[in-house]
N, CA, C and O atoms as a Maestro MAE file, in Angstrom:
{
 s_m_m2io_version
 :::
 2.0.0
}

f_m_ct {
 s_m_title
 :::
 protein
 m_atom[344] {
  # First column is atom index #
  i_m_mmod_type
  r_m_x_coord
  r_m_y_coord
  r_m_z_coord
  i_m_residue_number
  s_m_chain_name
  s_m_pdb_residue_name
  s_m_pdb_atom_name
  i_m_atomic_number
  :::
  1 25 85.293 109.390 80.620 1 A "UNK " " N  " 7
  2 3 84.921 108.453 79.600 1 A "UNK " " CA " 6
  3 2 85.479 108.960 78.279 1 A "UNK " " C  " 6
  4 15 85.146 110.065 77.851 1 A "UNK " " O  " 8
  5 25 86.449 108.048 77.530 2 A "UNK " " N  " 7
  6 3 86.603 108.598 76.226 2 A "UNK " " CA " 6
  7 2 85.504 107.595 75.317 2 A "UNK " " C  " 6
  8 15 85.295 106.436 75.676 2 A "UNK " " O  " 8
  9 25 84.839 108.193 74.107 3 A "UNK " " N  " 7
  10 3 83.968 108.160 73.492 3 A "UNK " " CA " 6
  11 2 85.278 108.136 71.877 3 A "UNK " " C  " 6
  12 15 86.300 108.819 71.811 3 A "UNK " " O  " 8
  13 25 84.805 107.210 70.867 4 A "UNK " " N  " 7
  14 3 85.290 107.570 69.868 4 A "UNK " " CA " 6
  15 2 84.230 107.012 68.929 4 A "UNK " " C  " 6
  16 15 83.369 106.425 69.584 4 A "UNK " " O  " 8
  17 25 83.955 106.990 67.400 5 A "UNK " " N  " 7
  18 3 83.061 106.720 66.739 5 A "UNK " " CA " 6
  19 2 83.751 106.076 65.046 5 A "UNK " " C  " 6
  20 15 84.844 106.266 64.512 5 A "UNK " " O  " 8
  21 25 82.647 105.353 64.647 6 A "UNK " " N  " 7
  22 3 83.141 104.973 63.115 6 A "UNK " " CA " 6
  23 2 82.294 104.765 62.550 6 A "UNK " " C  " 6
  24 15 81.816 103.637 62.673 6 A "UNK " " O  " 8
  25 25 81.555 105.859 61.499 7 A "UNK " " N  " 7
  26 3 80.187 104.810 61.273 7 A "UNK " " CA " 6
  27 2 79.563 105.515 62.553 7 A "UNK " " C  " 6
  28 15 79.977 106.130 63.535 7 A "UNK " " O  " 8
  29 25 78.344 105.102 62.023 8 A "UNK " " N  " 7
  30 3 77.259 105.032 63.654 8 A "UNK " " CA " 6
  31 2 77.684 103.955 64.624 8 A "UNK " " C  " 6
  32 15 77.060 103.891 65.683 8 A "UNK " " O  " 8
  33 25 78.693 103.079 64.395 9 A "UNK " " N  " 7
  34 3 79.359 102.339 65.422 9 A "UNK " " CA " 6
  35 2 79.939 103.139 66.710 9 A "UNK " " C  " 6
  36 15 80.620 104.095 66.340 9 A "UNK " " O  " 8
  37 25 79.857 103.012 68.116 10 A "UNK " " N  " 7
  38 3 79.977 103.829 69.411 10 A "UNK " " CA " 6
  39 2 81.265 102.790 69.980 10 A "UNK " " C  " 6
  40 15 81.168 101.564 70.023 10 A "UNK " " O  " 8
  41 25 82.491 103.587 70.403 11 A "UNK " " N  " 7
  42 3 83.016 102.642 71.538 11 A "UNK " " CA " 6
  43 2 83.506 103.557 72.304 11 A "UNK " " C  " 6
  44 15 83.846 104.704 72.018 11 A "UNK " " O  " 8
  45 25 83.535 102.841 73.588 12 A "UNK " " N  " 7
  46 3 84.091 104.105 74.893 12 A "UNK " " CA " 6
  47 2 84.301 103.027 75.972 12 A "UNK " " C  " 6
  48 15 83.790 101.923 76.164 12 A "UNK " " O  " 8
  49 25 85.594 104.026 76.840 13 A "UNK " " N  " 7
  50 3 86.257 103.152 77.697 13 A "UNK " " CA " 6
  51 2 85.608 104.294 78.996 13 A "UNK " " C  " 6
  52 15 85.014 105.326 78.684 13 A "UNK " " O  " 8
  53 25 85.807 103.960 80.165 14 A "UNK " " N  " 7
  54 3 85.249 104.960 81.408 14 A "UNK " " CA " 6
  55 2 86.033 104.317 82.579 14 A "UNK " " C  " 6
  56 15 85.889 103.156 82.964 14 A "UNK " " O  " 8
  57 25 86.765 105.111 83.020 15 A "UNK " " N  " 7
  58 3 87.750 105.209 84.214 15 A "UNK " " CA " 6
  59 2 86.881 105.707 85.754 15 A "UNK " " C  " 6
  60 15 86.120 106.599 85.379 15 A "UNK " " O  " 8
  61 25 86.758 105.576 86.728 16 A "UNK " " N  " 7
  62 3 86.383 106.377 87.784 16 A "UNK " " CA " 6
  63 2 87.058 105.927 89.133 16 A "UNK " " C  " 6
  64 15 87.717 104.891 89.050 16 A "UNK " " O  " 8
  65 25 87.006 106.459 90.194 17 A "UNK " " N  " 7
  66 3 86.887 105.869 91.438 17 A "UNK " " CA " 6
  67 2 85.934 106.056 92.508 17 A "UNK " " C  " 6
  68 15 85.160 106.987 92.733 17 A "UNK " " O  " 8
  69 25 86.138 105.058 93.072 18 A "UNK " " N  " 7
  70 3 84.718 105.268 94.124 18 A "UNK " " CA " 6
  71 2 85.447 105.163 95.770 18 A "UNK " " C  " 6
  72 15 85.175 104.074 96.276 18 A "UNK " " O  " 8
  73 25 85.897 105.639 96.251 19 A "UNK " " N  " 7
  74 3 86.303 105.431 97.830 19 A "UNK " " CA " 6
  75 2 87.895 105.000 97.526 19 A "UNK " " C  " 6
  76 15 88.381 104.012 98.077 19 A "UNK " " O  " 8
  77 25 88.917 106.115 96.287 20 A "UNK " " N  " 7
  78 3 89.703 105.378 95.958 20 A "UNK " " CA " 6
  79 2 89.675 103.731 95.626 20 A "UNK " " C  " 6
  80 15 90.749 103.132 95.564 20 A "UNK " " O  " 8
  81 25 88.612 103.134 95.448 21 A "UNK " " N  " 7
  82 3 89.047 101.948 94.422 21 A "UNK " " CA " 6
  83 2 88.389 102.450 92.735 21 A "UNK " " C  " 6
  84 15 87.466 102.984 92.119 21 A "UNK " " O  " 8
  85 25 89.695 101.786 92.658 22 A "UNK " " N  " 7
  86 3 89.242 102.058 90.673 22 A "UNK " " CA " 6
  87 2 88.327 100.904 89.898 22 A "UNK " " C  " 6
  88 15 88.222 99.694 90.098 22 A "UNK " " O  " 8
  89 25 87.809 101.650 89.085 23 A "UNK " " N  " 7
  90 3 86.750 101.378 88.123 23 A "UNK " " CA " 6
  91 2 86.731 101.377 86.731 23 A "UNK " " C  " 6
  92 15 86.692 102.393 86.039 23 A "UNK " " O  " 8
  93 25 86.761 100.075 86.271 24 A "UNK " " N  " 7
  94 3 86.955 100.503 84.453 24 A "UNK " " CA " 6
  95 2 85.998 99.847 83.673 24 A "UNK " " C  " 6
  96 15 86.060 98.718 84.160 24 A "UNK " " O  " 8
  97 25 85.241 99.799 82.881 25 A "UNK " " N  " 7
  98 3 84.624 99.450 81.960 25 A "UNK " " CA " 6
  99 2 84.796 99.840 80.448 25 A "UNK " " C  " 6
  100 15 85.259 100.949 80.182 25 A "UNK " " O  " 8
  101 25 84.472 99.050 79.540 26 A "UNK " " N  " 7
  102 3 84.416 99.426 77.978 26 A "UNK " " CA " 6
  103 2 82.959 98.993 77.489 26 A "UNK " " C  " 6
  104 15 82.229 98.203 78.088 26 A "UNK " " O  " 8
  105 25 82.639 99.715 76.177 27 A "UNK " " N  " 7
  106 3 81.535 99.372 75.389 27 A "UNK " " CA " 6
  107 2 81.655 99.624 74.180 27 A "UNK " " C  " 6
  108 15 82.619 100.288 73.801 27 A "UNK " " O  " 8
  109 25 80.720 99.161 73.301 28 A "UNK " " N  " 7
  110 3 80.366 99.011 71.978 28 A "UNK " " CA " 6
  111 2 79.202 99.486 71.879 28 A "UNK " " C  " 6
  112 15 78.453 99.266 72.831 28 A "UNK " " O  " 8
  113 25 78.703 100.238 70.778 29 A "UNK " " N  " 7
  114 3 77.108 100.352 70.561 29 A "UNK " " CA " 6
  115 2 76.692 101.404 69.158 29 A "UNK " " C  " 6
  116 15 77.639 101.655 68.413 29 A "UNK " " O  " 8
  117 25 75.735 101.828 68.901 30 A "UNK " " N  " 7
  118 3 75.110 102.667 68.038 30 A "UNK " " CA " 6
  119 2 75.136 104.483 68.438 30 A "UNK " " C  " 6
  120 15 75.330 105.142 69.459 30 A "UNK " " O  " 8
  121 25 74.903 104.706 67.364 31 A "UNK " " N  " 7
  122 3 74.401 106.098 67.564 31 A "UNK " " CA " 6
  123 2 73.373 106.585 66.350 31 A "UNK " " C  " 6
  124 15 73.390 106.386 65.135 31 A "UNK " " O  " 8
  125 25 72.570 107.230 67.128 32 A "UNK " " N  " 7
  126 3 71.328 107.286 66.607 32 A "UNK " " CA " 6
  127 2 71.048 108.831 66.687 32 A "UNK " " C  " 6
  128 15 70.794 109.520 67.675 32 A "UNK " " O  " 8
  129 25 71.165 109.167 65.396 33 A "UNK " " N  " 7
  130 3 71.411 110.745 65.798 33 A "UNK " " CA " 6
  131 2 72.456 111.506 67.096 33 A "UNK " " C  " 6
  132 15 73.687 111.503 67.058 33 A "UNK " " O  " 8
  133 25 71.500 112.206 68.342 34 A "UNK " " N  " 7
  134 3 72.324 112.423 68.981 34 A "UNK " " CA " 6
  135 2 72.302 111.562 70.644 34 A "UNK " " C  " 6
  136 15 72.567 112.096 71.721 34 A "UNK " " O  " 8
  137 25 71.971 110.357 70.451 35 A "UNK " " N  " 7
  138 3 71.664 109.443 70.844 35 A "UNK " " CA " 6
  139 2 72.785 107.894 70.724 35 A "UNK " " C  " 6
  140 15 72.966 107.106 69.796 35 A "UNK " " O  " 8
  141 25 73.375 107.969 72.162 36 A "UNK " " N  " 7
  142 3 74.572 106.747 71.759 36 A "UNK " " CA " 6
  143 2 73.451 105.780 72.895 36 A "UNK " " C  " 6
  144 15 72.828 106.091 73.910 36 A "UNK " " O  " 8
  145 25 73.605 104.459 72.081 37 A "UNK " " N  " 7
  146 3 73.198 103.126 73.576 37 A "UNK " " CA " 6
  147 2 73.887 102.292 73.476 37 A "UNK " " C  " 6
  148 15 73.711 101.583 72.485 37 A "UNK " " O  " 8
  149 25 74.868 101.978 74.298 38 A "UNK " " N  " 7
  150 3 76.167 101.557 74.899 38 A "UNK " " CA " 6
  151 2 76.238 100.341 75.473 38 A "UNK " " C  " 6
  152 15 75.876 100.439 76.646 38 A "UNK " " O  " 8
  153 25 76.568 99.124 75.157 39 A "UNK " " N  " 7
  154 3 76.547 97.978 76.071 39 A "UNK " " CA " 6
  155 2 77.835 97.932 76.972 39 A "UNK " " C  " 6
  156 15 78.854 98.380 76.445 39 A "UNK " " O  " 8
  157 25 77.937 97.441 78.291 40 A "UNK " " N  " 7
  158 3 79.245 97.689 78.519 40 A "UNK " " CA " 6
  159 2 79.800 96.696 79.840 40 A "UNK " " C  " 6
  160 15 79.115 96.539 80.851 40 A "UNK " " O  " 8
  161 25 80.878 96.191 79.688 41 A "UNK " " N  " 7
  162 3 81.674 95.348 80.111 41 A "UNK " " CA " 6
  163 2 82.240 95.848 81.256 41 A "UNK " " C  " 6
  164 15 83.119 96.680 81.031 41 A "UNK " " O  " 8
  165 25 82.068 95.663 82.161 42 A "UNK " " N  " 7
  166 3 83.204 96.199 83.468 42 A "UNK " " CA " 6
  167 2 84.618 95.212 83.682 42 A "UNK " " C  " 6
  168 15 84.508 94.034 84.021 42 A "UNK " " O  " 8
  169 25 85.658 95.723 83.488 43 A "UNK " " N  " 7
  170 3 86.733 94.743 83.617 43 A "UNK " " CA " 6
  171 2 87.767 95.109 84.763 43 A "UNK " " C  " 6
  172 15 88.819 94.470 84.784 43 A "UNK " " O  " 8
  173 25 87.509 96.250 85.874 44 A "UNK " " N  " 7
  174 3 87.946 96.338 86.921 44 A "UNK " " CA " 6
  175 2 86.582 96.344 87.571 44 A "UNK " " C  " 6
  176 15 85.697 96.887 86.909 44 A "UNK " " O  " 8
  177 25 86.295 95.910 88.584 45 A "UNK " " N  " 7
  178 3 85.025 95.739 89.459 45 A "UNK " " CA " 6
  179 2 84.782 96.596 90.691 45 A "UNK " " C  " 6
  180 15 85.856 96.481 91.282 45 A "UNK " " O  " 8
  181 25 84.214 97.178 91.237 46 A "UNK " " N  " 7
  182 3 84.158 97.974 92.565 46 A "UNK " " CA " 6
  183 2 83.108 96.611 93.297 46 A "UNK " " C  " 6
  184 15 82.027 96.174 92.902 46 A "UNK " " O  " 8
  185 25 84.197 96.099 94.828 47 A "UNK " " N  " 7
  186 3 82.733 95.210 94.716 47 A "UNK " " CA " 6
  187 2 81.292 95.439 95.328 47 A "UNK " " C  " 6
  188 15 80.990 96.463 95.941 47 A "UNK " " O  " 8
  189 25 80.548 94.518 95.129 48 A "UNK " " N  " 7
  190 3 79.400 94.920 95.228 48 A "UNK " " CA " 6
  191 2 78.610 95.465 93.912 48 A "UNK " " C  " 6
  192 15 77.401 95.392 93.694 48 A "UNK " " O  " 8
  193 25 79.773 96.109 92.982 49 A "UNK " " N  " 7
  194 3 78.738 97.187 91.734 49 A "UNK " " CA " 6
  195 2 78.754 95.550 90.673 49 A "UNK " " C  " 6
  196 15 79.410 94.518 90.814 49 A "UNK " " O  " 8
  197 25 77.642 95.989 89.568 50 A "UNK " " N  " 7
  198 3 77.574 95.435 88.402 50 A "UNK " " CA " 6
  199 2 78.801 95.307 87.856 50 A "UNK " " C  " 6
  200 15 79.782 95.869 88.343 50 A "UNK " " O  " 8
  201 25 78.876 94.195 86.287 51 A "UNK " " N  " 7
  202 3 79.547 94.042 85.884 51 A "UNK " " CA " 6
  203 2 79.436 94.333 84.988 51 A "UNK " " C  " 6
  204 15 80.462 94.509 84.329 51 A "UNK " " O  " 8
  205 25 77.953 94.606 84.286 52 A "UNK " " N  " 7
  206 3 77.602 94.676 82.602 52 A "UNK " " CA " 6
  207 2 76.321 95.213 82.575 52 A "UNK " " C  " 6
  208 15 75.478 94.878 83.408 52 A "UNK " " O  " 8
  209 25 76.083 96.083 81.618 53 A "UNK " " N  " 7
  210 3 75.155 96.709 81.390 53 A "UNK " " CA " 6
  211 2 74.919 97.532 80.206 53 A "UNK " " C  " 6
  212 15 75.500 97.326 79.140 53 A "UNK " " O  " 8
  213 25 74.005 98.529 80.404 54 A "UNK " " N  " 7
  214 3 73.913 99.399 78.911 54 A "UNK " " CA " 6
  215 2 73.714 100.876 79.337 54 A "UNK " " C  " 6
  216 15 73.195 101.338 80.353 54 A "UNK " " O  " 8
  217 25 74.006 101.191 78.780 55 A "UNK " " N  " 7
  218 3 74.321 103.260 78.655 55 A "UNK " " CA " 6
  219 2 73.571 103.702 77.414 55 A "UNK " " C  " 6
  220 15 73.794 103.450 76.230 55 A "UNK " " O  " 8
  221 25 72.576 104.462 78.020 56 A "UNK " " N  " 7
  222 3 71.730 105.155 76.391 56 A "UNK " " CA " 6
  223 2 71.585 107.333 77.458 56 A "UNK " " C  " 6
  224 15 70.904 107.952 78.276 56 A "UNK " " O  " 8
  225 25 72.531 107.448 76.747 57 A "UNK " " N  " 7
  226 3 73.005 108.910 76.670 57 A "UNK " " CA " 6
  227 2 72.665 110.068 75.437 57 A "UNK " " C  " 6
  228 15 72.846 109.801 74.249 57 A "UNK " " O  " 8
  229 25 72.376 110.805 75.701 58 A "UNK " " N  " 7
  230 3 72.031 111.674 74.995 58 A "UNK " " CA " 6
  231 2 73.133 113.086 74.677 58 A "UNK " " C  " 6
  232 15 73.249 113.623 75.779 58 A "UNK " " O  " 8
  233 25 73.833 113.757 73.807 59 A "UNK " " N  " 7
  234 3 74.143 114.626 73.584 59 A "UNK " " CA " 6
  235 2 73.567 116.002 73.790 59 A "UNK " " C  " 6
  236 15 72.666 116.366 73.034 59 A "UNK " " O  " 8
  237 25 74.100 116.983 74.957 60 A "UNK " " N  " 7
  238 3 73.101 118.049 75.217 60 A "UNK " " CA " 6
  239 2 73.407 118.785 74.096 60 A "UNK " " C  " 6
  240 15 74.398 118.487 73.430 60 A "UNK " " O  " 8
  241 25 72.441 120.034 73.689 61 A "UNK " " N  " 7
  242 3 72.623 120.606 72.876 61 A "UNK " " CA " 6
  243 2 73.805 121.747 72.693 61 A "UNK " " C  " 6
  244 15 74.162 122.319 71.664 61 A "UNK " " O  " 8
  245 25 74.269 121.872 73.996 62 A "UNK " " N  " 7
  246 3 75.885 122.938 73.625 62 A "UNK " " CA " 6
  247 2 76.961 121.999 73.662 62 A "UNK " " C  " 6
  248 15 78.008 122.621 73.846 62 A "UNK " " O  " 8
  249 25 77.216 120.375 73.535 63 A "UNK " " N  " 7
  250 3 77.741 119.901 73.243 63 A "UNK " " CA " 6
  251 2 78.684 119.393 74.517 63 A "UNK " " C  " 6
  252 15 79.713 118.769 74.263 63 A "UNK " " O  " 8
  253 25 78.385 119.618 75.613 64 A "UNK " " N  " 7
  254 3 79.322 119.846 76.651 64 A "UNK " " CA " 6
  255 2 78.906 118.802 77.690 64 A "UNK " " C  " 6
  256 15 79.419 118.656 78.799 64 A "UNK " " O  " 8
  257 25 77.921 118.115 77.173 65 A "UNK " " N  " 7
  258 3 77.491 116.656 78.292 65 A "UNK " " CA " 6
  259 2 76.838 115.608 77.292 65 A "UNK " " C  " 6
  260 15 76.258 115.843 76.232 65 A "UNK " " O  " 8
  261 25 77.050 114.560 77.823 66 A "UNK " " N  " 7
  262 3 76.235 113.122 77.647 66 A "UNK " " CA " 6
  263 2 75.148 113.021 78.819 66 A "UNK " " C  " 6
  264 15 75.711 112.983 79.913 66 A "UNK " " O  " 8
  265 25 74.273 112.986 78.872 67 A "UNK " " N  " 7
  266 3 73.177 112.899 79.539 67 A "UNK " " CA " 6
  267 2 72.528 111.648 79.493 67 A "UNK " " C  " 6
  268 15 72.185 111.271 78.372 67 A "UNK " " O  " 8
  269 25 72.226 110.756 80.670 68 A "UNK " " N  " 7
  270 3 70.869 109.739 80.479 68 A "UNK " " CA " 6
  271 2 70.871 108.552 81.617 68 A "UNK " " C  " 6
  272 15 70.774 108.947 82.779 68 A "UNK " " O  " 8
  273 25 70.964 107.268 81.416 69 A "UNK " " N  " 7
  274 3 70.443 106.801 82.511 69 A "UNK " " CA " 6
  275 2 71.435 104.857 81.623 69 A "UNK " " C  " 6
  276 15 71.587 104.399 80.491 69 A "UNK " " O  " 8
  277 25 71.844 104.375 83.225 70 A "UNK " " N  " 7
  278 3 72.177 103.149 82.772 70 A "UNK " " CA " 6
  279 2 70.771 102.131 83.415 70 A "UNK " " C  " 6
  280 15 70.077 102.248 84.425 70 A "UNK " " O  " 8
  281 25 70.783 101.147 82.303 71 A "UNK " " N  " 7
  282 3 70.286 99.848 82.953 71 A "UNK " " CA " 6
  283 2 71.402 98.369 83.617 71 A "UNK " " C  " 6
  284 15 72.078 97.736 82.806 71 A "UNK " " O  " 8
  285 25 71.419 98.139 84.590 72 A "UNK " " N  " 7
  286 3 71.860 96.661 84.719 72 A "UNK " " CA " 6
  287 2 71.255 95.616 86.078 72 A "UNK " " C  " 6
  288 15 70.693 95.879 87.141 72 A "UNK " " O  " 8
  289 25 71.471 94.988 85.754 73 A "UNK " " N  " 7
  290 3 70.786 93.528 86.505 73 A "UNK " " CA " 6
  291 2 69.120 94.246 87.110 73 A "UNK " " C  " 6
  292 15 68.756 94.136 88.281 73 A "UNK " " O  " 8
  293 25 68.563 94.727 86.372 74 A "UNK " " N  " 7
  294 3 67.088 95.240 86.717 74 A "UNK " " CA " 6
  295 2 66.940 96.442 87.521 74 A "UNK " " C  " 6
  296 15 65.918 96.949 87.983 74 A "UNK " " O  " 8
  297 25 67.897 96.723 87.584 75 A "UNK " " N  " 7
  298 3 67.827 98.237 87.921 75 A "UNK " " CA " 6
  299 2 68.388 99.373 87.389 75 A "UNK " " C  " 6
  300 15 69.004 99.035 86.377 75 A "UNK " " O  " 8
  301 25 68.470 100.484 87.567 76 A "UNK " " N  " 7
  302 3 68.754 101.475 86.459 76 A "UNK " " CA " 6
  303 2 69.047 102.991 87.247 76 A "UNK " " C  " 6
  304 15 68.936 103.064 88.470 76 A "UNK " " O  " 8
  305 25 69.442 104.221 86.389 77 A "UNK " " N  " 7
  306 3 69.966 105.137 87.594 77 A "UNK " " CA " 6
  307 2 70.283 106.481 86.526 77 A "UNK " " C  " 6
  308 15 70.036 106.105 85.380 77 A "UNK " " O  " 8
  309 25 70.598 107.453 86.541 78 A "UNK " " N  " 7
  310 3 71.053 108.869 86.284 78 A "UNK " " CA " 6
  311 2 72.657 108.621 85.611 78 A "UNK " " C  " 6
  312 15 73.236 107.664 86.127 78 A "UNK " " O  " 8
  313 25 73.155 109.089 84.925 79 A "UNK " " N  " 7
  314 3 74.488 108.900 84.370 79 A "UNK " " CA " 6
  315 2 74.678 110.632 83.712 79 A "UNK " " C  " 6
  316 15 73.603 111.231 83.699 79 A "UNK " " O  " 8
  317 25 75.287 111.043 83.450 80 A "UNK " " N  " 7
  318 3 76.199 112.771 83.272 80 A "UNK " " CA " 6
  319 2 78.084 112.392 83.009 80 A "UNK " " C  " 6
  320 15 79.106 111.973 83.551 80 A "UNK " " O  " 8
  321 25 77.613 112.821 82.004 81 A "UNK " " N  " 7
  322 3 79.006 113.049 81.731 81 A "UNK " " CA " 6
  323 2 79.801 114.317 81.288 81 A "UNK " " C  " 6
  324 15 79.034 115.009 80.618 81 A "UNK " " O  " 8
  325 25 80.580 114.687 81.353 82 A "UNK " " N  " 7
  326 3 80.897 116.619 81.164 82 A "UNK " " CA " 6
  327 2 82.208 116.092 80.148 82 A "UNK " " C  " 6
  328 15 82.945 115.105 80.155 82 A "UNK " " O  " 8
  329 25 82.050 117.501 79.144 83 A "UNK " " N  " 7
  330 3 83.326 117.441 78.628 83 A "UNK " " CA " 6
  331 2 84.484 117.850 79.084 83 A "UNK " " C  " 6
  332 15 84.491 118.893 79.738 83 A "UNK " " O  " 8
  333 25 85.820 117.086 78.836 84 A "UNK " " N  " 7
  334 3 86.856 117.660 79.497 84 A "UNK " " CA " 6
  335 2 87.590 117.743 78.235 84 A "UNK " " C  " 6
  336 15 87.485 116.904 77.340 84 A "UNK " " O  " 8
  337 25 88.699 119.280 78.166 85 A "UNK " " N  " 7
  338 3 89.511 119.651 77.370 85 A "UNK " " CA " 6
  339 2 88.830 120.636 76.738 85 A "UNK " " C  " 6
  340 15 87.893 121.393 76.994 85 A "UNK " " O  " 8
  341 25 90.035 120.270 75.266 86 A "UNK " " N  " 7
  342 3 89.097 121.340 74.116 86 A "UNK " " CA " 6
  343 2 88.079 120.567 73.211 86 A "UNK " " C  " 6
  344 15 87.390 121.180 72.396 86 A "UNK " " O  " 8
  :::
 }
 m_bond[343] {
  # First column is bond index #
  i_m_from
  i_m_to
  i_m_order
  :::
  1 1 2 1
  2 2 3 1
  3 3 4 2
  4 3 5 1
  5 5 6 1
  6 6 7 1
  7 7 8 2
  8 7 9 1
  9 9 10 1
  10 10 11 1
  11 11 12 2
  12 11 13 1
  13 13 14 1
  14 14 15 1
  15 15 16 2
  16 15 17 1
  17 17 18 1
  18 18 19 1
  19 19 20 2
  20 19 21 1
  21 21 22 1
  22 22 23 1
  23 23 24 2
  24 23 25 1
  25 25 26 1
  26 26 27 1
  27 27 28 2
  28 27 29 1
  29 29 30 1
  30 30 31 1
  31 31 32 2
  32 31 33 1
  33 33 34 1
  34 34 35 1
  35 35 36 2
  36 35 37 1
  37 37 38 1
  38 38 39 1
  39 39 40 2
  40 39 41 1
  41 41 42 1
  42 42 43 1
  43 43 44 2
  44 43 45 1
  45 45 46 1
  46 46 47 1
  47 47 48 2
  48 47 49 1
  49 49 50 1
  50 50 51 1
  51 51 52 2
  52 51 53 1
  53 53 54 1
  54 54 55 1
  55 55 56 2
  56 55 57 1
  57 57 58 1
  58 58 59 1
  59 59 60 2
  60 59 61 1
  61 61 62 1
  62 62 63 1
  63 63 64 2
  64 63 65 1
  65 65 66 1
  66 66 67 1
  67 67 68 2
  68 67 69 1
  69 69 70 1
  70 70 71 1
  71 71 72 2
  72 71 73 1
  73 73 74 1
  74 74 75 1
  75 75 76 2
  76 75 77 1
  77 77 78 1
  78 78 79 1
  79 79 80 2
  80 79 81 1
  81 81 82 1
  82 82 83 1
  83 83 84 2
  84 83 85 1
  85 85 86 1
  86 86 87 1
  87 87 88 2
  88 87 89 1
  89 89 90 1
  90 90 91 1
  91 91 92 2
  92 91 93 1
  93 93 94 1
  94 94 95 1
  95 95 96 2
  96 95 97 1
  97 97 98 1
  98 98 99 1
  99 99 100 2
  100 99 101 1
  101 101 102 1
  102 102 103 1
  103 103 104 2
  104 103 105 1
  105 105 106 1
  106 106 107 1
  107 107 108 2
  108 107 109 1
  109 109 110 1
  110 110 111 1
  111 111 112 2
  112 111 113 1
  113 113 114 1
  114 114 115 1
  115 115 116 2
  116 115 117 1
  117 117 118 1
  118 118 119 1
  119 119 120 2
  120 119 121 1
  121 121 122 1
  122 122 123 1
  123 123 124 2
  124 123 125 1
  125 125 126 1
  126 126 127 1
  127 127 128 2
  128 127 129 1
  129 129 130 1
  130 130 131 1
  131 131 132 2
  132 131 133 1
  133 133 134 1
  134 134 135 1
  135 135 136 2
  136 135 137 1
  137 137 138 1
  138 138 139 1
  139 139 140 2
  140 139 141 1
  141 141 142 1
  142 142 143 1
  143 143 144 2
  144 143 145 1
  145 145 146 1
  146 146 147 1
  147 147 148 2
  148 147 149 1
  149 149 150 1
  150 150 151 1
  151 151 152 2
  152 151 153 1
  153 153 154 1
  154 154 155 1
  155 155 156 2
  156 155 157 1
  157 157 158 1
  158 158 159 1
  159 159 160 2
  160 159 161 1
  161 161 162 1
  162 162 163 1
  163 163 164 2
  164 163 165 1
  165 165 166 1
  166 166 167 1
  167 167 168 2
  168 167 169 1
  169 169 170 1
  170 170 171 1
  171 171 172 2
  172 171 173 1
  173 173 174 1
  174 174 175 1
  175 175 176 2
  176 175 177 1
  177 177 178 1
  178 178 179 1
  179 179 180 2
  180 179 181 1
  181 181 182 1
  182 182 183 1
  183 183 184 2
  184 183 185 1
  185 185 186 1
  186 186 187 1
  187 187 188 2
  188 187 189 1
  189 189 190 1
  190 190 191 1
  191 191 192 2
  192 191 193 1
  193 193 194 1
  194 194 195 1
  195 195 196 2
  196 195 197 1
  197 197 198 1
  198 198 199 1
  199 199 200 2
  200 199 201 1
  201 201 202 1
  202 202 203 1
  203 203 204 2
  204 203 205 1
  205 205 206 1
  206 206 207 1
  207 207 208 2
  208 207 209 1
  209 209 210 1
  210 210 211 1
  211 211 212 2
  212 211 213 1
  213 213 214 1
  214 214 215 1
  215 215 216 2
  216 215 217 1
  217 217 218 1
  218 218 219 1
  219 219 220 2
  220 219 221 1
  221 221 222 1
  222 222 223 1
  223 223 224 2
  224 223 225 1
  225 225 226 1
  226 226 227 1
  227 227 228 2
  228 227 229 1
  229 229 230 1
  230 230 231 1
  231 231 232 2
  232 231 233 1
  233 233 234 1
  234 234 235 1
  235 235 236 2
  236 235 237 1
  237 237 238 1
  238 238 239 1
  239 239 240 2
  240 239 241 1
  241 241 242 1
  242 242 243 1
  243 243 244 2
  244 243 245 1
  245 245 246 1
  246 246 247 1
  247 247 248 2
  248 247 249 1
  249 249 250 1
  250 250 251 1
  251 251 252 2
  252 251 253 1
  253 253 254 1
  254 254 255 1
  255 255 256 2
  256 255 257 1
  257 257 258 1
  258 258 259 1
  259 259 260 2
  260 259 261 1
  261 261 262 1
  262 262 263 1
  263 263 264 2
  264 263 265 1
  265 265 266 1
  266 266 267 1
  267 267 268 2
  268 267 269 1
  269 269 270 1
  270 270 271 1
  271 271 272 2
  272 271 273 1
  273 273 274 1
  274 274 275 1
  275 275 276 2
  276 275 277 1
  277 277 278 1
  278 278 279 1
  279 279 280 2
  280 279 281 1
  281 281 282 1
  282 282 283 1
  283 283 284 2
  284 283 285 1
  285 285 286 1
  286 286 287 1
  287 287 288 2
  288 287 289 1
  289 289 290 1
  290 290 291 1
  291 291 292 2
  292 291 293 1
  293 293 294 1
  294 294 295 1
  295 295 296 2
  296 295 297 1
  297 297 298 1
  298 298 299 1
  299 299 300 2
  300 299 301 1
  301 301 302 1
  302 302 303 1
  303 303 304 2
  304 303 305 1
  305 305 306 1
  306 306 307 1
  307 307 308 2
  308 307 309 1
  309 309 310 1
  310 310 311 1
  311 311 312 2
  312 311 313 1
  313 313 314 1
  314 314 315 1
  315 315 316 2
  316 315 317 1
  317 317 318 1
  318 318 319 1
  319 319 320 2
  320 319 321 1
  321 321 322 1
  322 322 323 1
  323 323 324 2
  324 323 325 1
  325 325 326 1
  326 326 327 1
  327 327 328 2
  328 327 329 1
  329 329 330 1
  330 330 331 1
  331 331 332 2
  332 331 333 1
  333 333 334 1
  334 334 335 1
  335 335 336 2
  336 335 337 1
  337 337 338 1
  338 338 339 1
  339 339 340 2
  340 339 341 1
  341 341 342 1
  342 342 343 1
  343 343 344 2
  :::
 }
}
């Protein structure tokens, strides 16, 4: 997931795969201290998964994960993200 910021304005794009099929989504959202909540668009689909939803992640304190949980279509789940690079 790249994450970039402007303002307390949040946007981030997130790449993955699941069984080799690819996965992409983007979002928009706030940040609230160390607190981003993310609305987000899926524009490659895995099928079966959601299309849209929200991401409220938390910044761990050594800086090295996003932590928290998505909501969509009434259900909800664990989300981790690790930093990659420098």
């Amino acid at each position: 997931m790249i994450v970039s910021q402007q303002g307390r304005e949040v946007f981030t794009a997130h790449y993955l795969e699941f069984k080799g099929i690819p996965f992409v989504e983007h979002g928009s959202g706030i940040r609230e201290k160390d607190t981003i909540t993310i609305k987000v668009q899926v524009t490659q689909q895995i099928p079966g998964w959601t299309t849209q939803g929200v991401h409220t992640l938390t910044l761990s304190e050594d800086g090295q994960y996003l932590v928290g949980e998505y909501f969509s279509g009434g259900e909800k789940g664990p989300l981790k993200f690790k930093k990659a690079g420098k």
